[in-house]
N, C-alpha and C positions, 0 to 999 in steps of 0.2 A: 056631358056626363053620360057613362056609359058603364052600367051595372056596379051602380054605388061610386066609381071611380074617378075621379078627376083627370081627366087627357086623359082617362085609360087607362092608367099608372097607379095613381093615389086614392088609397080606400079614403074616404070621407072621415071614417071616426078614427084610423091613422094619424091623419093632419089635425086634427082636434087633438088627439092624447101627445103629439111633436109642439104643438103650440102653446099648451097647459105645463108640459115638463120645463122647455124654455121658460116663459112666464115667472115658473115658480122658481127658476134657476136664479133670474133677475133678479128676482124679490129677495132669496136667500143672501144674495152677495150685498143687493142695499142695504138689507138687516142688521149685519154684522157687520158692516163699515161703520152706519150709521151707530154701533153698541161700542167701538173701541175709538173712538174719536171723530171716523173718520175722514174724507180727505175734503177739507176745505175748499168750495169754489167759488173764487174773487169775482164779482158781477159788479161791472160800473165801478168809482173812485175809489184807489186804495183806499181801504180802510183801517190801515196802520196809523198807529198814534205813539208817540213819545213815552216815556215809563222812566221813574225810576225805581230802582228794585235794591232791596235789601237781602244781604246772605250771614246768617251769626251762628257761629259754634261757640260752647262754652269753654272748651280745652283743644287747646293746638300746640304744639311744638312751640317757641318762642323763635328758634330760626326759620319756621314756616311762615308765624304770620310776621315776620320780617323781610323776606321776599319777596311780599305784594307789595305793589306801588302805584300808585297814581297814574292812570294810562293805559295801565295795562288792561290787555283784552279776556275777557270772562268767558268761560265756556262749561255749559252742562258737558263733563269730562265721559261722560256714557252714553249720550249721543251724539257728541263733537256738533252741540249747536249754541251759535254764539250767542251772549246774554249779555252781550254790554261794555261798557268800556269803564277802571274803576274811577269814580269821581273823588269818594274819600272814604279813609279808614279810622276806622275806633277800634284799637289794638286797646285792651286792658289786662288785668289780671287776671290768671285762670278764677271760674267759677267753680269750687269745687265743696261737696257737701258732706261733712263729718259727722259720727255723734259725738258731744263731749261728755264729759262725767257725768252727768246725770241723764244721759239718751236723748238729749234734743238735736236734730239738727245743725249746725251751722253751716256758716260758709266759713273756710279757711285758704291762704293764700297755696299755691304749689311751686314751689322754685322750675323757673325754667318754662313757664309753660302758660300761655294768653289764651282770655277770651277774643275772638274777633268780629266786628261786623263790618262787608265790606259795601260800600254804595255802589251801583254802577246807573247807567241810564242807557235804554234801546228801544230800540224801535220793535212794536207788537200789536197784535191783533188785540183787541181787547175781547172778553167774551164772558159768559156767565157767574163764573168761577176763579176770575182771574186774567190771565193773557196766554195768547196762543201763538207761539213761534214754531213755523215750518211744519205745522199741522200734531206739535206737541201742546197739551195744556200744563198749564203750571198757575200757581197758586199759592198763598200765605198757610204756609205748615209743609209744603211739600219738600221732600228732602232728597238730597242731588250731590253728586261729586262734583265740585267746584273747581276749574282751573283756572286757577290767576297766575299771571305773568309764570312765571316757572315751577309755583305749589299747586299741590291739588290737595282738598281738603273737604271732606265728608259737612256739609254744610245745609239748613232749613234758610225757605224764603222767610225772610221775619217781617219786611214791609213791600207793598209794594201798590204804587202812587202816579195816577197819570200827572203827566204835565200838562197844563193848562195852555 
């Protein structure tokens, strides 16, 4: 050390104030990873488990939910990440809600136009809130463009159930 300098070069409290800025730099990026999800790291046996997952809208097009099928493969349609494969469907009548003559509520049928809920089952992380596929979380209530087989349809998880 030769007049405060390290090799001659480096002031002392230079390298202090280079090491504190880094430091904090680290910290800032773990912060805000750790604030939006994120990124998951796998240590030791997968920890992926089996799921099935439920998707139900009250009102669909009638030729919409008639193009899902049995098989077909499921995809969060806005992040193009796979959710499953459909196991079964409960296609019914539209859910739709009136007032009648005296202002109460009902439900009344709509020509043309289903409730749907589709099953699927996949493979996911399991985690606090829900399951976690490809460092997204998702959750019962969360709401998602659905693509089944050839439809995509603005759709809420309504269940969703590890397999044992």
């Amino acid at each position: 050390m030769k007049d405060g300098k390290i090799f001659g070069k480096i002031n002392i409290i230079d390298l202090f104030l280079i090491i504190a800025l880094v430091a904090g730099a680290i910290y800032g990026v773990n912060t805000l990873r750790a604030s939006d999800g994120g990124i998951v790291t796998l240590v030791g046996p997968d920890p992926s488990r089996e799921f099935n997952i439920s998707f139900y809208t009250e009102e669909v097009e009638g030729f919409t939910a008639n193009a899902i099928n049995i098989g077909d493969n499921v995809f969060d349609n806005g992040r193009n990440i796979a959710m499953g494969v459909v196991t079964d469907l409960d296609i019914r009548d539209a859910i739709i809600w009136n007032a009648d003559q005296n202002g109460i509520a009902v439900s009344s049928p709509k020509t043309g136009f289903n409730s749907i809920e589709i099953h699927a089952r996949l493979t996911a992380v399991p985690s606090e809130n829900g399951i976690l596929i490809a460092g997204n979380r998702y959750g019962i209530g969360h709401s998602l463009a659905v693509r089944a087989g050839s439809s995509i349809i603005f759709m809420r998880i309504s269940g969703l159930e590890e397999i044992a």
